[in-house]
N, C-alpha and C positions, 0 to 999 in steps of 0.2 A: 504494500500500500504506500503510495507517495503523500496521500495527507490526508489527516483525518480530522472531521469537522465536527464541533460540537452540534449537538440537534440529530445528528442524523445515522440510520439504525446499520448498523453492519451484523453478521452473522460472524460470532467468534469461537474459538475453541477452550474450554477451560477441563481439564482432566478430561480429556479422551468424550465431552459431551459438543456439540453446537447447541449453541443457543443465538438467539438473536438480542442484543440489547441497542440503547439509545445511548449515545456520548454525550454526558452533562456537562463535566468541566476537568480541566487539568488540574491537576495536584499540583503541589509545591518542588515534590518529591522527583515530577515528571511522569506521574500514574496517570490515565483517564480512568476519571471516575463515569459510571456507568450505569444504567438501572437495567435491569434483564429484563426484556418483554415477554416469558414465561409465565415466574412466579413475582416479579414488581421489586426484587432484593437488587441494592445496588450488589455491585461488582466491581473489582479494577483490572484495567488492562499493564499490563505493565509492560508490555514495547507489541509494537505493530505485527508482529509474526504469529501473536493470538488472533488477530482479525482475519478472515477467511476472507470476505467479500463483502460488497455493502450489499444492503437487502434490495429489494425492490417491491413494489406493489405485491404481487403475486404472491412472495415470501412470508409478508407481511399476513395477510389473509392467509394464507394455509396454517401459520404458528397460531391466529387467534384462534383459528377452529379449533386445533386441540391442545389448548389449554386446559389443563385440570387445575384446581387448586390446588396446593398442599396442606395436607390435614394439619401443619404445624402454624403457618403462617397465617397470618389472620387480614390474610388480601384476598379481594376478589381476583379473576381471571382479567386481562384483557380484555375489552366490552369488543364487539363483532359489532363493524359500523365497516360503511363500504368506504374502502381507502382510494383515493384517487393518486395522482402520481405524487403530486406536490404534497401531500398531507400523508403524514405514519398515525397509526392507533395510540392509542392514549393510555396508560394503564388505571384502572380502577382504582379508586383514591381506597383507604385502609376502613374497615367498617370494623369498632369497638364490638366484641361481641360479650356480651356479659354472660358469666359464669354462674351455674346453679349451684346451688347452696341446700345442702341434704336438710330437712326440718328435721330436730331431733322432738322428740315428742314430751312434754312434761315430764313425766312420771319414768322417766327413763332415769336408771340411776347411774352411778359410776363403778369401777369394777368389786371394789371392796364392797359396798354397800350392796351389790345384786350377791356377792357370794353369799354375805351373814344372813341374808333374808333364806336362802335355797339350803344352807347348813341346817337353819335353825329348824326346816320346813323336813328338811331329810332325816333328823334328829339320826343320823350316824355319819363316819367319816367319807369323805368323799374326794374322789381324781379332780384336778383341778379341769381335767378332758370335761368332768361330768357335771361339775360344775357349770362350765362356760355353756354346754349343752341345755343343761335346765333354766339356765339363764334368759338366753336367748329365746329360748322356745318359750316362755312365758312372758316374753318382751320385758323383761326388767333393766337389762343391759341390750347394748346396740355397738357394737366394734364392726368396723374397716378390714382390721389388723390381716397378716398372713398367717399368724399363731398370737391368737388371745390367751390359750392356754399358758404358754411360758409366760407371757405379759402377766396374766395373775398370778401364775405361780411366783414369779420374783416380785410381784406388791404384795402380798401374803407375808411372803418371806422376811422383806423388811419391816412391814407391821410387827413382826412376834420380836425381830430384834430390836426394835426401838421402844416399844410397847414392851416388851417383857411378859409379866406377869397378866399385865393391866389390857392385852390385848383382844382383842375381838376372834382370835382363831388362837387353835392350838393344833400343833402336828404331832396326828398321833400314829405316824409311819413312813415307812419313804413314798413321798405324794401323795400321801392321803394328809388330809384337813378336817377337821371338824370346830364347831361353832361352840364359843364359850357358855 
């Protein structure tokens, strides 16, 4: 390429992909800065032997057609508007998408307080497996976790060492728990 112009989209190479993007501005550094007409992410060129070719109309309208999003980026696609020679596609401005927020339910307790209710209700010792089980199952606790089990087993754990005596569980085996 003998010269490259800001505004205008060329098709370049970054790791073994083509993509097509738009040249914003020169860096200080001598980078063009660039935005990908894919997914909308700048990019930098860092010397002209990434640039394959400048795009053309045609180009242009084939990359908008398939556009997908990516599940990561929180941009739309390249809008499909008919390109004429003089004009490139525009990329989708960034659409804020707000995140859902699980309701936990009132009466939902926390992990210690769902075991001493399921102890006291078992009146014998119990796996902390079985615990978490009748927990749940009776909606008193609500965990996310990958292993709630070990999570109560080591808050149990530290209750009886901080608490002592004065604690809400006592262990009366290896994993087994029961309620004071």
């Amino acid at each position: 390429m003998t010269t490259i112009k800001i505004g205008n989209c060329y098709t370049a190479r970054f790791t073994k992909a083509d993509m097509p993007i738009r040249i914003e501005s020169l860096e200080e550094n001598g980078h063009w800065k660039a935005r990908s007409l894919t997914h909308g992410r700048i990019v930098f060129v860092k010397n002209d032997s990434q640039l394959i070719r400048e795009c053309n109309a045609d180009d242009l309208v084939e990359y908008a057609k398939t556009v997908v999003p990516n599940r990561r980026s929180k941009r739309q696609p390249p809008t499909l508007m008919p390109v004429s020679t003089t004009e490139t596609p525009q990329v989708a401005r960034v659409r804020k998408v707000k995140t859902k927020r699980h309701k936990v339910q009132e009466y939902s307790l926390n992990a210690l307080d769902a075991a001493q209710r399921v102890l006291r209700e078992a009146k014998k010792p119990l796996t902390c497996q079985e615990i978490v089980d009748r927990a749940i199952r009776r909606k008193l606790w609500r965990t996310e976790g990958a292993t709630p089990q070990n999570s109560l087993n080591a808050a149990m754990a530290r209750d009886i060492k901080a608490n002592g005596k004065e604690s809400r569980f006592v262990k009366t085996g290896r994993g087994l728990f029961a309620a004071r």
